[in-house]
C-alpha positions as CSV (number, residue, x, y, z in Angstrom):
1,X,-7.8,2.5,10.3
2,X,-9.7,4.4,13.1
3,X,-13.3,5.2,12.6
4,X,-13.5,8.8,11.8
5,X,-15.2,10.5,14.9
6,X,-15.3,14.2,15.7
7,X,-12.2,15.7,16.5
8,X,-12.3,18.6,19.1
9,X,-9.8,21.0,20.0
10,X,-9.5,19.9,23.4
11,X,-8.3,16.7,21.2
12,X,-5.5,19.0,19.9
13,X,-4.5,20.3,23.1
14,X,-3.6,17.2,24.5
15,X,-2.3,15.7,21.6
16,X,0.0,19.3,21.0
17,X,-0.1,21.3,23.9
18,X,2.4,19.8,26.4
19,X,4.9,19.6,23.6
20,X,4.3,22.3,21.5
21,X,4.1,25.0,24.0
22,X,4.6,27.7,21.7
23,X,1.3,27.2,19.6
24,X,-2.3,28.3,20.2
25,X,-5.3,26.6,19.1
26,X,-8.9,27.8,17.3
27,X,-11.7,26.3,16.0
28,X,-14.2,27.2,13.3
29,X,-17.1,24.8,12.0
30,X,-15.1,22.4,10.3
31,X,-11.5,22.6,11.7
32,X,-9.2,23.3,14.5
33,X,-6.6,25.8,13.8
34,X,-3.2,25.2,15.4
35,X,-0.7,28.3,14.5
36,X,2.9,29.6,16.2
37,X,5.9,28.3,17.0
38,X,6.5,24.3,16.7
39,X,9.6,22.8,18.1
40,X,11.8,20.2,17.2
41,X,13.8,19.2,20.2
42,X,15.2,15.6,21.9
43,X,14.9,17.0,25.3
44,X,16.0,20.0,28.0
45,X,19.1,21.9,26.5
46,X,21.5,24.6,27.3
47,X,21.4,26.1,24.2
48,X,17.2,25.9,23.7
49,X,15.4,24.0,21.4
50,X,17.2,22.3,18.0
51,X,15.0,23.9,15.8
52,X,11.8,26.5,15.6
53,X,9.1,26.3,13.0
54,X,6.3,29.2,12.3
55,X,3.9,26.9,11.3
56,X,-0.1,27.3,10.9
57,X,-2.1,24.1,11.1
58,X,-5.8,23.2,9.8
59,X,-7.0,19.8,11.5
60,X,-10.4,19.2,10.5
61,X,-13.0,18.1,12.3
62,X,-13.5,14.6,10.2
63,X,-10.1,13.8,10.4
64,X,-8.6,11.2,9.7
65,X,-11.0,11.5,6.9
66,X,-9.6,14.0,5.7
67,X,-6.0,14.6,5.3
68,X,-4.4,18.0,7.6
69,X,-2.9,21.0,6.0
70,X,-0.2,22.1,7.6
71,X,2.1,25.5,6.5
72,X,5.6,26.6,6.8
73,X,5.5,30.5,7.0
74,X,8.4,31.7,7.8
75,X,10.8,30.8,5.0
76,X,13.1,28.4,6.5
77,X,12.5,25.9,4.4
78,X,13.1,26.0,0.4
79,X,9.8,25.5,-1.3
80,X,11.0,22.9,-3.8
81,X,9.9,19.4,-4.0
82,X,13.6,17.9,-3.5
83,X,12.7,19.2,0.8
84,X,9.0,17.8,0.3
85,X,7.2,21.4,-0.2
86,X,4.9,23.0,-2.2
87,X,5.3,26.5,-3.4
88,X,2.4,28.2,-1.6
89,X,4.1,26.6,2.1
90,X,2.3,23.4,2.1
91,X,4.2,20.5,3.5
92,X,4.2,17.4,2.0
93,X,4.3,15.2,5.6
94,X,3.2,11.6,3.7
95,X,1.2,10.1,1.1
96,X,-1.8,10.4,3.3
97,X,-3.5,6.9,1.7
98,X,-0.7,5.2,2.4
99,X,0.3,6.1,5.8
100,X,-3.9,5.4,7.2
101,X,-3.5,2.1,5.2
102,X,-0.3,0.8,6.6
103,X,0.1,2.4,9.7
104,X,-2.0,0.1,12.8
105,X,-2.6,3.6,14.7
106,X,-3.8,6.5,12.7
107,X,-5.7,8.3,15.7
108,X,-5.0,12.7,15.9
109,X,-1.9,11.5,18.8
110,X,-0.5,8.9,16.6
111,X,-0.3,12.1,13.8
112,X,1.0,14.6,15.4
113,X,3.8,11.8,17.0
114,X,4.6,10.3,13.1
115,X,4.0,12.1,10.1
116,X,4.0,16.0,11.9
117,X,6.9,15.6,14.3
118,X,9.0,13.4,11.6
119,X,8.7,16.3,9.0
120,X,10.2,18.6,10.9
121,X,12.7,16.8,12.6
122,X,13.6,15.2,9.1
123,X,14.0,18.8,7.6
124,X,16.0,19.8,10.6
125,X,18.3,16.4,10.4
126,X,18.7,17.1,6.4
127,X,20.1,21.0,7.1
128,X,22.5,19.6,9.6
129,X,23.8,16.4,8.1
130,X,22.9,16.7,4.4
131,X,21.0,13.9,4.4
132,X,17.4,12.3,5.4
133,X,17.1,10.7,8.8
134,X,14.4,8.1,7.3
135,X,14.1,6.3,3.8
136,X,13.1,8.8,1.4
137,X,10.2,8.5,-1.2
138,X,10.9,10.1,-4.6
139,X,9.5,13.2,-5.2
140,X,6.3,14.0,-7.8
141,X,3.7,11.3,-9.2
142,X,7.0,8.9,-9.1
143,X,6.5,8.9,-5.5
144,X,2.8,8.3,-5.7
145,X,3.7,5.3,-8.2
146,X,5.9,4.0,-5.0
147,X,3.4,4.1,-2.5
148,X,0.5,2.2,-4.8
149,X,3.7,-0.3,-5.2
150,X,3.8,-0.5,-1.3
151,X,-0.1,-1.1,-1.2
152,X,-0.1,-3.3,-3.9
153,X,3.2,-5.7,-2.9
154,X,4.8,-5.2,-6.2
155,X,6.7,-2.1,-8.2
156,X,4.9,-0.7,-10.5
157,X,5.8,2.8,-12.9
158,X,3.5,6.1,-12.9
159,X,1.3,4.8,-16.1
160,X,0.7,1.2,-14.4
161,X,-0.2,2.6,-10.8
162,X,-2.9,4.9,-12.6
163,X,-3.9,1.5,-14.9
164,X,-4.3,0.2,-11.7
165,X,-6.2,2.8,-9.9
166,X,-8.8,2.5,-12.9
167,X,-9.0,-1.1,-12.4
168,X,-9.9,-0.8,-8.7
169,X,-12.0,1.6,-9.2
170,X,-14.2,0.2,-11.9
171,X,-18.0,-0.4,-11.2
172,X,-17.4,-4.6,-11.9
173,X,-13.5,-6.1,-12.1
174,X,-13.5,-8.3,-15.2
175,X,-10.9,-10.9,-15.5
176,X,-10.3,-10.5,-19.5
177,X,-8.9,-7.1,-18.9
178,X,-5.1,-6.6,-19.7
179,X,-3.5,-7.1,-16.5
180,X,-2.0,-3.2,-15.8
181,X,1.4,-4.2,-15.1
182,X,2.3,-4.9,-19.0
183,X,2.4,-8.8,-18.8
184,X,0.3,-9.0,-21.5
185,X,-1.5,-11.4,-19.5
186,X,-5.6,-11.3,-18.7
187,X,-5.5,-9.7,-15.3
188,X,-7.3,-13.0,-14.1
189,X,-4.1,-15.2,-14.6
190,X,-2.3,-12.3,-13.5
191,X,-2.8,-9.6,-10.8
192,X,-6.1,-10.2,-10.0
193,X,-6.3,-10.9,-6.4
194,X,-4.6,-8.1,-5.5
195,X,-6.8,-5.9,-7.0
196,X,-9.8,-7.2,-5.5
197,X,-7.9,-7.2,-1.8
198,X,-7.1,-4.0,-2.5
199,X,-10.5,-2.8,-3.7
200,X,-12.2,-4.6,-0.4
201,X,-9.1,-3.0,1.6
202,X,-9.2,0.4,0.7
203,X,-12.4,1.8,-0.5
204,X,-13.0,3.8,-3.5
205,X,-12.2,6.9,-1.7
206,X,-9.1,6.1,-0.9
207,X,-7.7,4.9,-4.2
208,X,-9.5,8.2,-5.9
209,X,-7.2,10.5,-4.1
210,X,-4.5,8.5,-4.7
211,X,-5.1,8.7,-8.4
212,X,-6.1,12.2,-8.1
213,X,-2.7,13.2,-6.5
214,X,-0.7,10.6,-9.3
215,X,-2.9,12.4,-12.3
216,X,-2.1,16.1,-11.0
217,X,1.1,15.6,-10.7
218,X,1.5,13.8,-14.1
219,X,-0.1,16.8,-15.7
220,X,2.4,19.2,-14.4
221,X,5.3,17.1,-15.0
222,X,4.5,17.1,-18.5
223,X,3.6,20.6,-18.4
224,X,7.3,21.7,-17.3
């Protein structure tokens, strides 16, 4: 994972600017703002550009600290969780945990190449074809389950990837514990290396949003 450093919008520019000619960029204290047009396009057409996005974007200045919000403004894209959106605009790029875990280059460039560009292009492949380009998480705390099963090396369901969370999390990991995937084991003749990796991996940070994201989205799945 890169060592968060501060991110400046001449940072942005490069990392946006030549490709995304369309946008303009601002800064306040905290973040750089990135807002306009974004473009999803395989190279010089006839026709223009496959695809135009009105898009605002906050990148702040911790990053990759903290996750990016970016927004889909102009109503081309159903706000329903089945095309990864949230009902204010929000896009749902990645799991944000997962992706600096896993991914061996999480600097601003290697963002706004992956997760950024992907969403959009995936969106426009999806309105074309009907289908997703790439292998699709499920949606909801489900999905959230998935990627603590990618972390983790193992599946696990919704209540055992939040068991698990708890585990990591804890002060002091004691082996007597019930192991959180439901063997019925002690979690020392169990799962119990791979909680500590993970706890040494990830830091508590990481694995509190995680749970925080899995938890919220439980609530409002019951709550429907």
């Amino acid at each position: 994972m890169s060592e968060p450093s501060t991110l400046t919008i001449e940072d942005v520019r490069r990392a946006l600017g030549f490709a995304q000619p369309l946008l303009k960029f601002t800064e306040s204290d905290d973040a750089i703002f990135a807002y306009g047009v974004f473009i999803v396009s395989d190279g010089p057409h006839p026709n223009g550009p496959a695809k135009r996005f009105e898009i605002k974007c906050f990148f702040f200045k911790d990053f990759p600290k903290r996750e990016p919000i970016v927004i889909e403004n102009g109503g081309v894209i159903p706000r329903i969780a089945d095309r990864h959106m949230y009902k204010n605009g929000v896009c749902c790029l990645c799991v944000w945990q997962e992706w600096l875990v896993l991914s061996q280059d999480t600097s601003f460039q290697a963002f706004c190449d992956g997760p950024l560009y992907n969403f959009f292009l995936s969106q426009t492949w999806f309105e074309q074809t009907g289908e997703w380009p790439f292998d699709e998480r499920s949606h909801g705390a489900k999905g959230i389950a998935e990627s603590i099963s990618q972390l983790l090396g193992f599946k696990v369901n919704e209540q055992q990837a939040n068991s698990y969370a708890q585990a990591i999390l804890a002060k002091r990991v004691k082996g007597h514990w019930p192991c959180p995937c439901g063997s019925n084991k002690k979690l020392r003749d169990c799962h119990l290396d791979e909680v500590i990796s993970l706890r040494e991996q990830l830091g508590a940070d990481t694995i509190l949003g995680l749970q925080s994201q899995l938890q919220n989205l439980m609530k409002a799945e019951r709550e429907t």
